[in-house]
N, C-alpha and C positions, 0 to 999 in steps of 0.2 A: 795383512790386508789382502793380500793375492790369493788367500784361501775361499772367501767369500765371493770372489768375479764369475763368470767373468766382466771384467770391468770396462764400460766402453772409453772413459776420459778420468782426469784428474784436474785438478785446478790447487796451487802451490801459492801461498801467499807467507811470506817474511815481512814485514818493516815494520824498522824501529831507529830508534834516532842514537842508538848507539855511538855513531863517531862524531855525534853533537858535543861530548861529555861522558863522562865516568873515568872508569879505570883503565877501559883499550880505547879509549880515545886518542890519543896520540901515537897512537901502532902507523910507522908508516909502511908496513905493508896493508895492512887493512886498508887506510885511504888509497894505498895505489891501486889495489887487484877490486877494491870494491865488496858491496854483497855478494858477487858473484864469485869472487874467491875466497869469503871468509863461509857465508852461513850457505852461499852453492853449493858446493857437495853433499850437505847433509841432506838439502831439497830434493838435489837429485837424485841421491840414495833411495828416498822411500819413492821416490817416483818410478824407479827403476824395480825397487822390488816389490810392487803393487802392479803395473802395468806390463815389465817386461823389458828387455833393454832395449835403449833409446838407439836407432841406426838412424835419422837424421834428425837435422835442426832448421825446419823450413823457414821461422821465424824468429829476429832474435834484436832485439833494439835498447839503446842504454840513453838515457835521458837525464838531468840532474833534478831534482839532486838524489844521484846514486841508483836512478830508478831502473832496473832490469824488467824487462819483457820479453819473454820466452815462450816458444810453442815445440813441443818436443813430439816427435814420433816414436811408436816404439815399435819392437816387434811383433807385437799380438794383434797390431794394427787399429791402439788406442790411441791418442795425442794427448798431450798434457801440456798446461798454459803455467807460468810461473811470473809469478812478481816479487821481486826481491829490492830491498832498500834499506839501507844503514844509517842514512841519513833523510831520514823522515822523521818531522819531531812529532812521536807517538807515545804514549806512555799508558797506558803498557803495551810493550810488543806485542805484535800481531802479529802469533805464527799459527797459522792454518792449512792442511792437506786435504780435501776429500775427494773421495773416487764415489763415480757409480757407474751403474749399468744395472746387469740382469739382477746383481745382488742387491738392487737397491741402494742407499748411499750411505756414503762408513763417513765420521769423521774425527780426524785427528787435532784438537785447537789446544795450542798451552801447551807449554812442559808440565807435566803435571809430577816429575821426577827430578828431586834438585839433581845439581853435578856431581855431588860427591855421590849418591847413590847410585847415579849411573856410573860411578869410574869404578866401587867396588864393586860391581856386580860385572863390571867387564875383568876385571884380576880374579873375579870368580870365577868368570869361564874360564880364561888365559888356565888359571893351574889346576882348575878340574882337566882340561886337555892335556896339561904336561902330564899329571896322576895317570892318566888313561892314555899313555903315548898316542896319543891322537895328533896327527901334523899337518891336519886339514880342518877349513872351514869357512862357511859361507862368506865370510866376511874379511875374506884374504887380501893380500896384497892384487891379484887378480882382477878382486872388484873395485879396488880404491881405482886399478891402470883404468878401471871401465869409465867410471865415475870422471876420472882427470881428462880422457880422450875425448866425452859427451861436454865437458866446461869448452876444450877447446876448439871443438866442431861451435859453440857457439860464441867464441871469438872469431873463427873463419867467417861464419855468415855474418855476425855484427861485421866485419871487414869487407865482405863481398856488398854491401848495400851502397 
């Protein structure tokens, strides 16, 4: 997405009534940490690598049921708004990302990739990089520290309000 900006905003939309029923309905960390700590990072991720990384969290509010509101600043000095919820009874999930700006607007809706497809194609990368000793990459442990440091700058400000 970051190839096409530059991008002036983003807008991040998750909910689904996931911990209404199913199979991770009874996860009690899910009900403890919420959307914001189950399908969070993943929001944040692409927000991060569409926009640039996030250095504050001006706005940040948790309502029930389960409902996250977010406004993220980044570096490039774009903001992005997020709403996230796990218990919302939606069916079907509503997961949404789009950016615009100068590039016009890109968007991202639906998994359009089941899970198994995406896990083999990440043990594709994983042993294409062992093949090719390669021991870096964009997607390190580095970025997950970034990704977990931008969740809890928006537990500080949910606590500073």
């Amino acid at each position: 997405m970051a190839e096409r900006g530059p991008w002036a905003g983003a807008n991040a939309r998750w909910l689904s009534g996931a911990l209404l029923g199913g199979p991770y309905s009874t996860s009690r960390w899910r009900h403890g940490g919420g959307a914001l700590a189950d399908v969070g990072p993943h929001v944040v991720d692409l927000l991060d690598a569409a926009l640039g990384a996030v250095v504050d969290v001006p706005v940040a509010h948790h309502a029930e049921p389960d409902l996250w509101n977010v406004v993220l600043a980044h570096d490039s000095g774009a903001t992005s708004a997020l709403t996230l919820s796990m218990r919302m009874p939606l069916r079907p999930t509503v997961t949404e990302v789009d950016v615009y700006g100068d590039g016009g607007r890109l968007v991202l809706s639906g998994r359009a990739t089941r899970a198994d497809q995406c896990y083999a194609l990440l043990l594709d990368d994983f042993t294409g990089m062992v093949r090719a000793g390669r021991v870096r990459h964009a997607l390190d442990a580095g970025r997950g520290l970034r990704v977990q440091r931008t969740l809890d700058r928006v537990g500080a400000a949910l606590a500073a309000v």
